[in-house]
Structures are given as C-alpha cells and as structure tokens.
Biotite code that builds the C-alpha atoms (Angstrom):
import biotite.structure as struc

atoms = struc.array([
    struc.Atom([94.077, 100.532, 127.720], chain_id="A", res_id=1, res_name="UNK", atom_name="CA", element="C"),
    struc.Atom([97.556, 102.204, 127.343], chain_id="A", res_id=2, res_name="UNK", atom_name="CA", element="C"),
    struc.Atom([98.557, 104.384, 124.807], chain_id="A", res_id=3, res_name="UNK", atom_name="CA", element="C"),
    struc.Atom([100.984, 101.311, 123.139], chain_id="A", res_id=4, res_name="UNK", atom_name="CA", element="C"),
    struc.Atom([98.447, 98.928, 123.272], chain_id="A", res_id=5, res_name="UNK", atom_name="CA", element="C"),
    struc.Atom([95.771, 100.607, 122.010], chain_id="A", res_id=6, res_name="UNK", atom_name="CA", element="C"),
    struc.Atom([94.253, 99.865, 118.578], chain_id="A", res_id=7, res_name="UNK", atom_name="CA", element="C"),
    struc.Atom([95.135, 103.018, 115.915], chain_id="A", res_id=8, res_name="UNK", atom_name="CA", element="C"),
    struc.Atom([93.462, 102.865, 112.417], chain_id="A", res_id=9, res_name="UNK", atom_name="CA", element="C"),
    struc.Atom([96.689, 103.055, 109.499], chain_id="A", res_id=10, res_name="UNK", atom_name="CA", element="C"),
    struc.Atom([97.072, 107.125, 109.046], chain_id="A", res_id=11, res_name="UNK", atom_name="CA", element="C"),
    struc.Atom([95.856, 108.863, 105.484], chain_id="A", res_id=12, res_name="UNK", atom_name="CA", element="C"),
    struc.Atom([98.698, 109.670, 103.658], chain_id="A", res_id=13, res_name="UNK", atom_name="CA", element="C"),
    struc.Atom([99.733, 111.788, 100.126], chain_id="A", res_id=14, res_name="UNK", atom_name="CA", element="C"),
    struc.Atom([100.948, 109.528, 97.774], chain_id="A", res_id=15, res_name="UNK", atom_name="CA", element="C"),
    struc.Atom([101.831, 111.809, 95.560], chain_id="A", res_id=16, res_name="UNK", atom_name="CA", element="C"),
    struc.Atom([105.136, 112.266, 97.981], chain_id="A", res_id=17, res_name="UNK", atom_name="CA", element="C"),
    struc.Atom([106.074, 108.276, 97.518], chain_id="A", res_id=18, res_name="UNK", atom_name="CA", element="C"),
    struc.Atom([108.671, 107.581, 95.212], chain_id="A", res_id=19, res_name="UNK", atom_name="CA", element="C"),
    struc.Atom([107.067, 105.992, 92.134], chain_id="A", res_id=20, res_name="UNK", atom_name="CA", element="C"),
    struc.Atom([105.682, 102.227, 92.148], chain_id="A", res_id=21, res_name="UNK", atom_name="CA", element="C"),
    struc.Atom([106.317, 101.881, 96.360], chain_id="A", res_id=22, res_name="UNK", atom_name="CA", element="C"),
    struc.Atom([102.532, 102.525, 96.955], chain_id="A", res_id=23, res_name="UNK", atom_name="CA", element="C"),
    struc.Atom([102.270, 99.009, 98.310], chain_id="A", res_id=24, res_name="UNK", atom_name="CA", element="C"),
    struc.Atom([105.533, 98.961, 99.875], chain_id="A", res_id=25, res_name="UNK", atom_name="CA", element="C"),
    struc.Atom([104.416, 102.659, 102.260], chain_id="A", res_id=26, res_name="UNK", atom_name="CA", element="C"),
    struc.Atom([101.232, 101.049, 103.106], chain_id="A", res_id=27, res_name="UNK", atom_name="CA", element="C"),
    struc.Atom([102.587, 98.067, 104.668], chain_id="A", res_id=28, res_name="UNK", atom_name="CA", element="C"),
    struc.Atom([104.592, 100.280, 106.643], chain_id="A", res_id=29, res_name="UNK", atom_name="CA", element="C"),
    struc.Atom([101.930, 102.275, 107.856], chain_id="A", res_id=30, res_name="UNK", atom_name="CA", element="C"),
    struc.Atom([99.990, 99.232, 108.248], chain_id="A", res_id=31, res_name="UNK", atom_name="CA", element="C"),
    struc.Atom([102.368, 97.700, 110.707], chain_id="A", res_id=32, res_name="UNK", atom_name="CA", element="C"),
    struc.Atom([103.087, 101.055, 112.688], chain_id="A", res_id=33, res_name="UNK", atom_name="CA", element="C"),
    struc.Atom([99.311, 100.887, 112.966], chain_id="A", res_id=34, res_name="UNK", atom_name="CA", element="C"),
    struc.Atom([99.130, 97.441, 113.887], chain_id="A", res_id=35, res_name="UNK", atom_name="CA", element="C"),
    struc.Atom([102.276, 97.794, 116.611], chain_id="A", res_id=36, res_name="UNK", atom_name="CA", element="C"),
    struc.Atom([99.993, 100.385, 118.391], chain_id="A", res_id=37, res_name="UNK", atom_name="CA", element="C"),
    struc.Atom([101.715, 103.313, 116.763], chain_id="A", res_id=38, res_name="UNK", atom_name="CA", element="C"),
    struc.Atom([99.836, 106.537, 116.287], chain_id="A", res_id=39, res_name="UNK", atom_name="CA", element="C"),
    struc.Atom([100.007, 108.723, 113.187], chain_id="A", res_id=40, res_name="UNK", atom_name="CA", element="C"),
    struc.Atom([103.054, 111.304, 114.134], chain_id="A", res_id=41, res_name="UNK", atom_name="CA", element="C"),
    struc.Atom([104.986, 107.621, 114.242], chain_id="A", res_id=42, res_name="UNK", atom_name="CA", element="C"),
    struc.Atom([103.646, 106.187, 111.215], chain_id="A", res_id=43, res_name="UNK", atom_name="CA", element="C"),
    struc.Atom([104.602, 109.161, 109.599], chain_id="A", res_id=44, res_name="UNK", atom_name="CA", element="C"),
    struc.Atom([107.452, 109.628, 111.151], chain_id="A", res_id=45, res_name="UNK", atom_name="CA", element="C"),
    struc.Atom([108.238, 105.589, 109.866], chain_id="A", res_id=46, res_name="UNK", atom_name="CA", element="C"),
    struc.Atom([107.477, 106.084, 106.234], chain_id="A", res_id=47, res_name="UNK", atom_name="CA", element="C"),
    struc.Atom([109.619, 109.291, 106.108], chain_id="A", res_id=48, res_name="UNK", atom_name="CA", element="C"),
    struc.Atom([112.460, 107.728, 107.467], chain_id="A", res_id=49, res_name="UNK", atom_name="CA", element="C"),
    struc.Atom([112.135, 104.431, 104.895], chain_id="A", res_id=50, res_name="UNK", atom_name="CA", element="C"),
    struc.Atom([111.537, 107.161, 102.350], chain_id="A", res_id=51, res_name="UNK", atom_name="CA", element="C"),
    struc.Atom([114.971, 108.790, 103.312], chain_id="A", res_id=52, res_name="UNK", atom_name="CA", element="C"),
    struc.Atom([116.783, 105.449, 104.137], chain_id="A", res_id=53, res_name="UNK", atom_name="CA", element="C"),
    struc.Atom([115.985, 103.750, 100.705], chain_id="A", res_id=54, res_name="UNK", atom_name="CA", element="C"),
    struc.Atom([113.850, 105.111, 99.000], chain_id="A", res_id=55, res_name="UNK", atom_name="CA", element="C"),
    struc.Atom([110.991, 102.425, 99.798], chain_id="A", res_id=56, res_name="UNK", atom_name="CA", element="C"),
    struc.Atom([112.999, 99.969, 97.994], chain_id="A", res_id=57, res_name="UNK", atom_name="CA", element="C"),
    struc.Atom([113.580, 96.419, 100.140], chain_id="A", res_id=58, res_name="UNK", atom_name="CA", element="C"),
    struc.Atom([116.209, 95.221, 97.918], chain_id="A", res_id=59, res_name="UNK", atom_name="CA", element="C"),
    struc.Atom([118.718, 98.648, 98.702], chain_id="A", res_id=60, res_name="UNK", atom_name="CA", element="C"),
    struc.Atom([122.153, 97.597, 100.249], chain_id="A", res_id=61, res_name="UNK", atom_name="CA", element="C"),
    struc.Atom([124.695, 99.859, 100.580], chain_id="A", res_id=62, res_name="UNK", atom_name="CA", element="C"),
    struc.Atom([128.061, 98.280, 100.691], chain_id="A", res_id=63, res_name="UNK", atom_name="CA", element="C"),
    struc.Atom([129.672, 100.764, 102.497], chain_id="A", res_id=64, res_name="UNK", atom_name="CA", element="C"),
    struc.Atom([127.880, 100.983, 105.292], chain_id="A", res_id=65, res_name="UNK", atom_name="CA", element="C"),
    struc.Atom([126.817, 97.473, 105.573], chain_id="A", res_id=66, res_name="UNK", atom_name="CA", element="C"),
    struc.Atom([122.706, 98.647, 105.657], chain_id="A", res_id=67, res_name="UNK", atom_name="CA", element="C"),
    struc.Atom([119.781, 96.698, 103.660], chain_id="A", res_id=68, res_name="UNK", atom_name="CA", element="C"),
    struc.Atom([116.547, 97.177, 103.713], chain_id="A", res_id=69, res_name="UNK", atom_name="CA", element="C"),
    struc.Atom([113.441, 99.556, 103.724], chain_id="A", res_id=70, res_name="UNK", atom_name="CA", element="C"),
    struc.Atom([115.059, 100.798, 106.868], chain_id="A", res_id=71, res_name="UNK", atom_name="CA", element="C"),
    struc.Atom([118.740, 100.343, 105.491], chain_id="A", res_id=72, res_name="UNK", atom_name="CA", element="C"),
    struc.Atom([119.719, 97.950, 109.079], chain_id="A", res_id=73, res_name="UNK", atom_name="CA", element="C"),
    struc.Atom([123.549, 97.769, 109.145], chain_id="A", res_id=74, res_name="UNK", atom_name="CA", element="C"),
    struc.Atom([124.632, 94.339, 109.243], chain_id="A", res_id=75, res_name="UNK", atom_name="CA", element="C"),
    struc.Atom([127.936, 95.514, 110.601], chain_id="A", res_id=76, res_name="UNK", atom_name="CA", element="C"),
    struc.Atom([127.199, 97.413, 114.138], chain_id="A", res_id=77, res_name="UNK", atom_name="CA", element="C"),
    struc.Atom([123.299, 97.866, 114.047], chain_id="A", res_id=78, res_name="UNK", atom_name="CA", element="C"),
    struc.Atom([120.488, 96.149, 114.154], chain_id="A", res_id=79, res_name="UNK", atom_name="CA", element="C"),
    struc.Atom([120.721, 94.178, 110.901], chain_id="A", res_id=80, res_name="UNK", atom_name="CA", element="C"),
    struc.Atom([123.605, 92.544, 112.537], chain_id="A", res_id=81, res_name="UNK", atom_name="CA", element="C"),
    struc.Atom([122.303, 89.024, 113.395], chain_id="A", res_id=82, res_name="UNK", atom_name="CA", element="C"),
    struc.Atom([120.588, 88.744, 110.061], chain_id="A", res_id=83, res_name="UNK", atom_name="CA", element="C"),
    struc.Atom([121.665, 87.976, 106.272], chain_id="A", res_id=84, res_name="UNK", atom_name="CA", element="C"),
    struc.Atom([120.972, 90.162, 103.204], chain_id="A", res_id=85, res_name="UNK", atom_name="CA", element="C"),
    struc.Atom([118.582, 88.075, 102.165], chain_id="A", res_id=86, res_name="UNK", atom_name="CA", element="C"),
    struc.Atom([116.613, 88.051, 105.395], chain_id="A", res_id=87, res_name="UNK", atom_name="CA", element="C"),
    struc.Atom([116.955, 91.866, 105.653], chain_id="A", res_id=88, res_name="UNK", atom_name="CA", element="C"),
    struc.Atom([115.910, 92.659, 102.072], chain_id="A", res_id=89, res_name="UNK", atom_name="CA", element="C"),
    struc.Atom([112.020, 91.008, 103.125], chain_id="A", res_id=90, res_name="UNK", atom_name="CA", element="C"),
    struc.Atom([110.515, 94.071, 103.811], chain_id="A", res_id=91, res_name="UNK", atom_name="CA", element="C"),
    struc.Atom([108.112, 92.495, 106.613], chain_id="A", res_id=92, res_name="UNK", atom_name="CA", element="C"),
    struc.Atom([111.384, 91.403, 108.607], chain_id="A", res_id=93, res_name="UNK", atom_name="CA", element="C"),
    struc.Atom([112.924, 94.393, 107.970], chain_id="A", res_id=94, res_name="UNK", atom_name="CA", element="C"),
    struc.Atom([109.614, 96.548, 109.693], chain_id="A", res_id=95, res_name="UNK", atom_name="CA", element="C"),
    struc.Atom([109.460, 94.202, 112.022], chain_id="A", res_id=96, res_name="UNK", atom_name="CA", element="C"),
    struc.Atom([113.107, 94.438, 113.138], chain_id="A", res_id=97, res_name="UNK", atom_name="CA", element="C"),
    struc.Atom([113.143, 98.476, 113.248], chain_id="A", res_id=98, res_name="UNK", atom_name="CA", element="C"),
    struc.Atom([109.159, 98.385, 115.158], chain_id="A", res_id=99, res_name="UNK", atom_name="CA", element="C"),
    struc.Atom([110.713, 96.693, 117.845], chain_id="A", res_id=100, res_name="UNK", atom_name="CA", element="C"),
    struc.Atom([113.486, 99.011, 118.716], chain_id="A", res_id=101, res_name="UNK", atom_name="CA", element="C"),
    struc.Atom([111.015, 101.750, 118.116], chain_id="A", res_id=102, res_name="UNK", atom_name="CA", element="C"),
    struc.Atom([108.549, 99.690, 120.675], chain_id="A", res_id=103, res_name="UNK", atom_name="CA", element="C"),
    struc.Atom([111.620, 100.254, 122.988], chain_id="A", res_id=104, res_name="UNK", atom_name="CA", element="C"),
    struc.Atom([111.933, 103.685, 122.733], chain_id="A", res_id=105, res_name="UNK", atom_name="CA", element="C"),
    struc.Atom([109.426, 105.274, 125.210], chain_id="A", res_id=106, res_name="UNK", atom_name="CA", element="C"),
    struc.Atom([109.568, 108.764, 123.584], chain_id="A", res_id=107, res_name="UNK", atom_name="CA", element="C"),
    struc.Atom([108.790, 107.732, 120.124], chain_id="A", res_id=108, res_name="UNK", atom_name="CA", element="C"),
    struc.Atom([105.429, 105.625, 122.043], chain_id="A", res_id=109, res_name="UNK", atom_name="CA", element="C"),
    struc.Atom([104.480, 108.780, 123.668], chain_id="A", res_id=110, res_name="UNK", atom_name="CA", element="C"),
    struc.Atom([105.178, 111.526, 120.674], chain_id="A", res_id=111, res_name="UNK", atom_name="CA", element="C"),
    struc.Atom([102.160, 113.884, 120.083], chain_id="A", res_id=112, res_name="UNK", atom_name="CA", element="C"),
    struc.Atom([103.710, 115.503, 117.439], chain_id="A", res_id=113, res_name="UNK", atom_name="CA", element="C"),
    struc.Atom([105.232, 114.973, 113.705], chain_id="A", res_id=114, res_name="UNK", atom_name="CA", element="C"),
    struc.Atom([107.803, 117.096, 114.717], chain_id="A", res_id=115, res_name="UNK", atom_name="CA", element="C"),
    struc.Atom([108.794, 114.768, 118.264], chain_id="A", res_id=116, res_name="UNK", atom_name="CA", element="C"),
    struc.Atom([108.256, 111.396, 116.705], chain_id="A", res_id=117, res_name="UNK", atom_name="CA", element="C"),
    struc.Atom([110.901, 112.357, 113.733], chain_id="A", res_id=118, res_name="UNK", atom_name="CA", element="C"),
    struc.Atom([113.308, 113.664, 116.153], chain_id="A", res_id=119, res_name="UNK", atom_name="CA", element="C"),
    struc.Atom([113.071, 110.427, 118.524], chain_id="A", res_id=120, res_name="UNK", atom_name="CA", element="C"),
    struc.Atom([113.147, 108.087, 115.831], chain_id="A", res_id=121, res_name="UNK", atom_name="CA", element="C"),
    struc.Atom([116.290, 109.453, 114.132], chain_id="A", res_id=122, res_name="UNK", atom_name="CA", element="C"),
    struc.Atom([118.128, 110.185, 117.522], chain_id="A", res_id=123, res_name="UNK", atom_name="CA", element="C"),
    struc.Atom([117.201, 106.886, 118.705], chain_id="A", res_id=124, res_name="UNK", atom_name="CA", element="C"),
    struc.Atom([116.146, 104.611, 116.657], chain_id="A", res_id=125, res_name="UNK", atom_name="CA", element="C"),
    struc.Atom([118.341, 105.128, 113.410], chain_id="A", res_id=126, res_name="UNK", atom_name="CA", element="C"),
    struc.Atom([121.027, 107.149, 114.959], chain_id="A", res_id=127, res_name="UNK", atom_name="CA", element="C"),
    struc.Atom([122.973, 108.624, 111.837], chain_id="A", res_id=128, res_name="UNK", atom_name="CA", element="C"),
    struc.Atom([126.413, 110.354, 112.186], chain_id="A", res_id=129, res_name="UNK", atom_name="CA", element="C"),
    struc.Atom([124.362, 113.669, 112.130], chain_id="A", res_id=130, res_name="UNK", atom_name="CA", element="C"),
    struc.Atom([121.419, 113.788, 113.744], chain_id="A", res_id=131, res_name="UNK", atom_name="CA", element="C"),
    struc.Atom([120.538, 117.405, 113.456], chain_id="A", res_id=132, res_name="UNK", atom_name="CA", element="C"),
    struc.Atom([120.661, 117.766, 109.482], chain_id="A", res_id=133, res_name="UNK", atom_name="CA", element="C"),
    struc.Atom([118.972, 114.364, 109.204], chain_id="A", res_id=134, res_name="UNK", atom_name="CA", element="C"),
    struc.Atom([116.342, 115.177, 111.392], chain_id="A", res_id=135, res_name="UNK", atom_name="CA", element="C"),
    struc.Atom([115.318, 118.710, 109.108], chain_id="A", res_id=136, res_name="UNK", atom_name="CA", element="C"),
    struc.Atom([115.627, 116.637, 106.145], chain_id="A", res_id=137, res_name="UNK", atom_name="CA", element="C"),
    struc.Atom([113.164, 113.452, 107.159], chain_id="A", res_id=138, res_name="UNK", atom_name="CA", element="C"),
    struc.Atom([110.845, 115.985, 108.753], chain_id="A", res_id=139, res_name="UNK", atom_name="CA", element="C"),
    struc.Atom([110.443, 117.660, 105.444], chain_id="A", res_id=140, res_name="UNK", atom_name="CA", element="C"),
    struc.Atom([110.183, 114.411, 103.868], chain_id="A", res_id=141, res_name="UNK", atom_name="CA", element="C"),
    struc.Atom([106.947, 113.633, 107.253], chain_id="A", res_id=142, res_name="UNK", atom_name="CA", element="C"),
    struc.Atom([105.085, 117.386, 106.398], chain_id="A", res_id=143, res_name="UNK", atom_name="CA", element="C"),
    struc.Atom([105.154, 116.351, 102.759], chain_id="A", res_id=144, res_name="UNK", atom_name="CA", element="C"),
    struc.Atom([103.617, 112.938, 103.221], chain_id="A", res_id=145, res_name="UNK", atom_name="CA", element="C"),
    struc.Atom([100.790, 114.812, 105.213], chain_id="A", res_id=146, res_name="UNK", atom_name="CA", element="C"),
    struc.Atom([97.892, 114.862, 103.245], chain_id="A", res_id=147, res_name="UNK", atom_name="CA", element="C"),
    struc.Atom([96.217, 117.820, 105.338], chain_id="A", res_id=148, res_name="UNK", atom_name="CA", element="C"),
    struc.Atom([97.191, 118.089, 108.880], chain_id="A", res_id=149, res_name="UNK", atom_name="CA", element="C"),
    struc.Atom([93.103, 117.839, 109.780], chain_id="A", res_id=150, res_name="UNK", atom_name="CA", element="C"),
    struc.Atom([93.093, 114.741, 108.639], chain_id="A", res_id=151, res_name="UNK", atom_name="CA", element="C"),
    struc.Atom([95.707, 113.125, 110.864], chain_id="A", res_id=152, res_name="UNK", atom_name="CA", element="C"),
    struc.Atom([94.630, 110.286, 112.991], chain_id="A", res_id=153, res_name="UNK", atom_name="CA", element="C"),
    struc.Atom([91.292, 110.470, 111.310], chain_id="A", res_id=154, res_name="UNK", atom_name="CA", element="C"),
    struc.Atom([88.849, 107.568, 112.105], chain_id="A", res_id=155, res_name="UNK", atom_name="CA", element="C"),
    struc.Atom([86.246, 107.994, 109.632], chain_id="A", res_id=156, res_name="UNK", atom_name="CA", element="C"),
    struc.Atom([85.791, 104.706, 107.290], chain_id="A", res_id=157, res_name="UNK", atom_name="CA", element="C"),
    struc.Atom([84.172, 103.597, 104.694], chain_id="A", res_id=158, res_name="UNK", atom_name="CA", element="C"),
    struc.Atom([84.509, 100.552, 102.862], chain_id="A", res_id=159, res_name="UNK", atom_name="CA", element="C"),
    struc.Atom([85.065, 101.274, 99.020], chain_id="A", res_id=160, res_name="UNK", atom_name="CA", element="C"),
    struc.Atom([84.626, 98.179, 95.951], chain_id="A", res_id=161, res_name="UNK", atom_name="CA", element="C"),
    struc.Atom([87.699, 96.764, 94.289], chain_id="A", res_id=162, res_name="UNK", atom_name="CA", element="C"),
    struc.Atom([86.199, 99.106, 91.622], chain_id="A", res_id=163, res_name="UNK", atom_name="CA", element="C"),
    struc.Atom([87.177, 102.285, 92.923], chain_id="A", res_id=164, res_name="UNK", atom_name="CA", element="C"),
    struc.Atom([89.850, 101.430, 94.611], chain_id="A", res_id=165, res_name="UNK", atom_name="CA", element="C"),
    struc.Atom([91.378, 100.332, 90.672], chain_id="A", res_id=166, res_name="UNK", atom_name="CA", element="C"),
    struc.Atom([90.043, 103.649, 89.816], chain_id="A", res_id=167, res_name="UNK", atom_name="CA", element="C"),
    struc.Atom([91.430, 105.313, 92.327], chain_id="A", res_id=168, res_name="UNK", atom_name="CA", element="C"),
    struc.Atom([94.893, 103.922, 91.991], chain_id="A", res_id=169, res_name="UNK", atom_name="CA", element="C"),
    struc.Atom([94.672, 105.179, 88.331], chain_id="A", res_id=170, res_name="UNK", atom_name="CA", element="C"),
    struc.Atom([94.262, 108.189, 88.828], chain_id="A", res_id=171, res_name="UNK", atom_name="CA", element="C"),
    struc.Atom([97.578, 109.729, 87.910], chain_id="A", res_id=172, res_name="UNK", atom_name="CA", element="C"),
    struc.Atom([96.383, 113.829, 87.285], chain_id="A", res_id=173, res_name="UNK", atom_name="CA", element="C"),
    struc.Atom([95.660, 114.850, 90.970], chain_id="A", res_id=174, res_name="UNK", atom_name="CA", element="C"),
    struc.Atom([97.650, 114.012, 93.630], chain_id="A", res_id=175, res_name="UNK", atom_name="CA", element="C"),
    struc.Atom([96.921, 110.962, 95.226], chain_id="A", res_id=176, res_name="UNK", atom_name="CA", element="C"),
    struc.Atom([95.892, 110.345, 98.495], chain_id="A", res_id=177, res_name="UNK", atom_name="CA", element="C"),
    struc.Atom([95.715, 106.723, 100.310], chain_id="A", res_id=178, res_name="UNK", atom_name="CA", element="C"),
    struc.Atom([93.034, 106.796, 103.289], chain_id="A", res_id=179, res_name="UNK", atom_name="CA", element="C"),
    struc.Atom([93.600, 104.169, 105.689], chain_id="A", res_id=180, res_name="UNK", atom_name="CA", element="C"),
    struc.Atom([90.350, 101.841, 104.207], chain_id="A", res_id=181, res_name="UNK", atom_name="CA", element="C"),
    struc.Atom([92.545, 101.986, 100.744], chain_id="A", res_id=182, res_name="UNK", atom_name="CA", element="C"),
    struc.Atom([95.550, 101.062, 102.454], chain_id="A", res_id=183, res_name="UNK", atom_name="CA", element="C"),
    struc.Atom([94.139, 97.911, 103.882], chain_id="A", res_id=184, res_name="UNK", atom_name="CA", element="C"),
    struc.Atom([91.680, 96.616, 100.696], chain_id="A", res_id=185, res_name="UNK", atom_name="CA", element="C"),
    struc.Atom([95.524, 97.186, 98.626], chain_id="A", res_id=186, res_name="UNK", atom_name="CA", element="C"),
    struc.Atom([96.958, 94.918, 101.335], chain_id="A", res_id=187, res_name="UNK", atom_name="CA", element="C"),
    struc.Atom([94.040, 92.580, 101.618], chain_id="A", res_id=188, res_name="UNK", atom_name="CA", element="C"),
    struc.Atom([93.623, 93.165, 105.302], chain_id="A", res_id=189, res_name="UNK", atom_name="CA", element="C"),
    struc.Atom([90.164, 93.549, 105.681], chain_id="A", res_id=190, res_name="UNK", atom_name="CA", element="C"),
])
C-alpha cells in the first residue's frame, strides 16, 4: 500500500492552541487530512494554515482579496474561483477543495516533517505574496498545536463514553488536548 493510500488514524492535537469555540471545526479538518491519506506533519500542517487563514471560522470572506472559507479560497484567481460564497463558506467543500490540490502536490504526500509539510503547503498549495514570513509564522502556529512531539502519529486507541468525552470537553483549567478517538466520537465517526 502506498504512502497516499494508506489508512492514518486523525493526529492528537492541543486544543488549547484553537481559537475559542472551533474545537469541532479543527477536528473535521484533521479528520479529513486523515481520511485523504494524510499523515500527521500534514494534518498539522492543515489546521495551522486554517488557523492562520481564518481563524477556523467557515463564514470569513475577505473582500479584498476575494478568499472565503476555512482555507480563505480566492474566488478571484485561486481555487475558490468556480465556486460561490455560499458554496465556499461550507466548511466540508471548502476542505475538500484545498485536500485535493494538496493530493496534487507530491511533496506535501511525502513530508516527514512538521517543518516540510508547512513549507510545501504554503509554497504550493496556498501560495501567499510572501512565502518566507508566512511560512515562520504558520509553523509557529503547527509546533504550538503539537501536543508533545512523542505523541505524533500515535496509534494507541481507546474508546471513551459520551461521559467523559462531556467531561473532558469541560474541562477548561488544563490545557486541552483532543486524541484522535475524541476527535471522531465529537464528529460521530465511529
């Protein structure tokens, strides 16, 4: 089975970095990184950059620049450009859209690293004006969503009751952590 094709678990990630209220919003993200056969350096790398773009809100537009979305897709020269506000502000079009130019992207599929898979995805995927600054200020955004770089790509599962995941989503004294069997009982996966 090839890299790309192969079946990777939704990565553990601090929530405690998330801008308030967008836990759902970050998991689907992950979730779908996961699901395209996406690794944790690029669902990292894919939160940060939704984090940076909008804020993980899917109703952002910026008039300016033409760009809606999660992923802020310019309607005007990017890849928002077949598409309507409405139909980019539905955050599972809007992943959907920016997965499959990432799918495209060959280095992003093969990054090892958080450090690679930020790079690629701004230089190629998102392409701002400047690349360089953008790329130092997303990766900071990626390090801060790691929970503990050990923990990366970690398999281990368990499945918890709607009980503690409640309890564990109200916990609001210690920073909060999502493991990848919280992400998917939030999202009703499994």
């Amino acid at each position: 089975m090839t890299k790309s094709a192969a079946a990777f678990e939704s990565v553990d990630f601090n929530a405690a970095a998330l801008p308030p209220g967008r836990d759902a919003i970050a998991c689907m993200i992950v979730k779908t990184f996961a699901d395209g056969g996406f690794g944790a350096p690029q669902q990292l790398a894919g939160l940060a950059n939704a984090i940076a773009e909008s804020g993980l809100n899917p109703d952002a537009v910026s008039e300016v620049e033409q760009a809606v979305g999660l992923f802020q897709l310019n309607r005007g020269h990017g890849l928002g450009g077949t598409h309507s506000i409405a139909e980019l502000k539905d955050p599972a079009l809007n992943i959907k859209i920016i997965l499959s130019e990432a799918a495209k992207v060959g280095a992003f599929r093969d990054a090892t690293s958080l450090e690679d898979a930020v790079s690629t995805f701004v230089r190629f995927i998102i392409r701002p004006a400047n690349p360089a600054a953008e790329i130092a200020r997303r990766l900071k955004i990626a390090e801060q969503l790691q929970p503990d770089r050990g923990l990366i790509g970690s398999t281990a599962r368990t499945t918890p009751s709607m009980a503690e995941v409640v309890a564990y989503r109200g916990e609001a004294a210690a920073p909060r952590l999502l493991p990848h069997h919280l992400v998917n009982r939030i999202l009703d996966i499994r």
